[in-house]
C-alpha positions as CSV (number, residue, x, y, z in Angstrom):
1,X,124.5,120.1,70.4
2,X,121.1,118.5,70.4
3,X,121.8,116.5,67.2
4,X,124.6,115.0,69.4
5,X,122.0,113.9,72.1
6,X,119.4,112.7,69.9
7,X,122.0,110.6,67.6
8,X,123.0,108.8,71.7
9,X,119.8,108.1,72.5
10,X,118.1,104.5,71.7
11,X,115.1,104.5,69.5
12,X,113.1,102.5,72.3
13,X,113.4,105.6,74.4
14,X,112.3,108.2,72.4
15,X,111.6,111.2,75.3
16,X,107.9,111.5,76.3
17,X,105.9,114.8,77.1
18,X,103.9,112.5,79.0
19,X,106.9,111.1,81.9
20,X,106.2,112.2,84.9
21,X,102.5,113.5,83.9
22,X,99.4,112.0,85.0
23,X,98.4,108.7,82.8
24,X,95.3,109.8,80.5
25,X,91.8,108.7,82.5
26,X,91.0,105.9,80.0
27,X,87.4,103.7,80.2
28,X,87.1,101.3,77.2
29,X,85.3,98.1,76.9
30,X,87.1,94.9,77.5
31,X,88.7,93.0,74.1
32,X,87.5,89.1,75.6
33,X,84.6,90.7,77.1
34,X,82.7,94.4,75.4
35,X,80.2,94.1,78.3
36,X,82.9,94.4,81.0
37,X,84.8,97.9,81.4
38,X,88.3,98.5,82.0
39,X,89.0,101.9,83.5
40,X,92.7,103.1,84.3
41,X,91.2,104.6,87.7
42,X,90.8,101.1,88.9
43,X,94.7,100.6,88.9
44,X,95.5,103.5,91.2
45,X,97.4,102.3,93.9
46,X,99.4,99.8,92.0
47,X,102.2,100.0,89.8
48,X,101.2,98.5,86.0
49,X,102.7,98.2,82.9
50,X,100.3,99.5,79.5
51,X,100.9,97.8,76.8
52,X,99.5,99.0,73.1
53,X,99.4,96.5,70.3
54,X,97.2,95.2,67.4
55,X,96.7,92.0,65.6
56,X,98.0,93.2,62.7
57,X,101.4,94.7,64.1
58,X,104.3,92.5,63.3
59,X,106.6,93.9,66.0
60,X,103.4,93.5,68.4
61,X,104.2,89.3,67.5
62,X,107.6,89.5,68.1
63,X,107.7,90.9,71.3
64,X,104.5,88.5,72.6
65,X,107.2,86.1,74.3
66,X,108.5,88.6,76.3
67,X,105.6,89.9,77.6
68,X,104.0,86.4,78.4
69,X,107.2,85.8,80.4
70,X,106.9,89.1,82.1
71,X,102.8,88.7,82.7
72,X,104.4,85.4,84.5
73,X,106.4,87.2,86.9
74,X,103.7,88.5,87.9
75,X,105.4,91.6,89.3
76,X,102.7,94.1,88.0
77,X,99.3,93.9,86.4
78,X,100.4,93.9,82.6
79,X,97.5,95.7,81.0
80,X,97.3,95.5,76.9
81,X,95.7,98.6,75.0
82,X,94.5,96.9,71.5
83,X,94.9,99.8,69.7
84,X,92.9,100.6,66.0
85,X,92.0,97.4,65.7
86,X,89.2,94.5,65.1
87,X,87.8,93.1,68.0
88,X,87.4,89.3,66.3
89,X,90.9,89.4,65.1
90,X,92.1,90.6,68.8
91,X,90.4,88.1,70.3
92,X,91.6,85.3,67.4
93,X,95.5,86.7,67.8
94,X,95.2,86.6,71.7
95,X,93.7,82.4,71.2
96,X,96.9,82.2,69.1
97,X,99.7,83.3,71.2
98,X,98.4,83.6,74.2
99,X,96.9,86.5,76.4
100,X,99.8,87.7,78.9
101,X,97.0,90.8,79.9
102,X,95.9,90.9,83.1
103,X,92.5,93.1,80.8
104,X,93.1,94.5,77.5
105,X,90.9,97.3,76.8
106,X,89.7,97.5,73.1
107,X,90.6,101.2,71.5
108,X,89.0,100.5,68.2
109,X,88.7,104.0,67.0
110,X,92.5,104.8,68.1
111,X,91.4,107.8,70.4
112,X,92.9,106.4,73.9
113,X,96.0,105.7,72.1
114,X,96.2,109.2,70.9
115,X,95.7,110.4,74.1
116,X,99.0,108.6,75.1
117,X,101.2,109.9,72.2
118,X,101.3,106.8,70.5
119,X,103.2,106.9,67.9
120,X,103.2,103.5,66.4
121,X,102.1,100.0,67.7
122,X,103.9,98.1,69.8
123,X,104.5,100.7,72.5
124,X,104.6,100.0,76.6
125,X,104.0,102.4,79.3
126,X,105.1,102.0,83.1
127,X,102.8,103.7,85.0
128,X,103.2,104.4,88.9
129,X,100.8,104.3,92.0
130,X,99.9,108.0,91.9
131,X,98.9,107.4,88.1
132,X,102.2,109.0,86.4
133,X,103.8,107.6,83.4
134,X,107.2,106.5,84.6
135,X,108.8,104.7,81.4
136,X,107.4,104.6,77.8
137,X,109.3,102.7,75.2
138,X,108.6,102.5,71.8
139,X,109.3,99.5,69.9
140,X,109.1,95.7,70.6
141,X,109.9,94.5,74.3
142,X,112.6,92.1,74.8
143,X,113.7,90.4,77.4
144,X,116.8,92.7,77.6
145,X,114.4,95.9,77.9
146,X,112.3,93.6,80.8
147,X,115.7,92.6,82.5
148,X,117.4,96.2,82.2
149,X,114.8,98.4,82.6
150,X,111.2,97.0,83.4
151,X,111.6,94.6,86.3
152,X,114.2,97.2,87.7
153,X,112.1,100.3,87.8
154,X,108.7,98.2,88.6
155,X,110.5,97.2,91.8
156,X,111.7,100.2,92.9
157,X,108.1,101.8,92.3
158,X,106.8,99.2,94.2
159,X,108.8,99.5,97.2
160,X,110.5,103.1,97.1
């Protein structure tokens, strides 16, 4: 029987211990800026979208046009987690194809990451007022996933 559920579900929503938990208290120095801070305390109060990716992730490239269009909207801060990474090559991908993060917080070691369950990069989290982790997705973004599920679930956060 759970074979059967598994085999329906969709690899970009692979099921979370995390949903409906508090989002892990993060406080990492900024990728553009290591003097500056980003701490996931500061967002309480505000529905945001976390999303973890690397210079070096292919996927993380092919889902960069979605989330530019989606930082656009402007519906929710869009906050990137660089995650095992160099900071010089963040900051020369982001100069490339453009930065659709509101702050991106440099996890060079990894640890924050692992403290979200990551289980591969590119990965995006939608996390609610009270902190929780509403939506995590696996994969590359696409416009469909922002139509279908993102912008959907962000507004009803929002204003629910």
């Amino acid at each position: 029987m759970l074979l059967g559920v598994g085999l329906r579900l969709k690899p970009q929503e692979i099921p979370s211990p995390l949903i409906g938990k508090r989002a892990p208290e993060i406080t990492l120095p900024q990728v553009e800026d290591g003097s500056s801070v980003f701490r996931s305390s500061d967002m309480r109060g505000k529905v945001w979208v976390l999303n973890v990716w690397a210079s070096w992730c292919g996927p993380c490239r092919a889902e960069h046009p979605a989330l530019l269009a989606l930082s656009k909207l402007a519906v929710a801060p869009v906050v990137g987690l660089n995650y095992n990474d160099q900071r010089g090559d963040s900051l020369q991908w982001l100069r490339e194809v453009g930065n659709p993060y509101s702050v991106s917080a440099f996890d060079g070691d990894g640890k924050a990451g692992i403290e979200f369950g990551v289980y591969g990069v590119p990965e995006t989290f939608v996390i609610d007022k009270q902190g929780l982790i509403r939506l995590k997705l696996t994969g590359p973004v696409t416009q469909e996933i922002i139509n279908d599920k993102l912008l959907p679930l962000i507004r009803e956060l929002d204003h629910g």
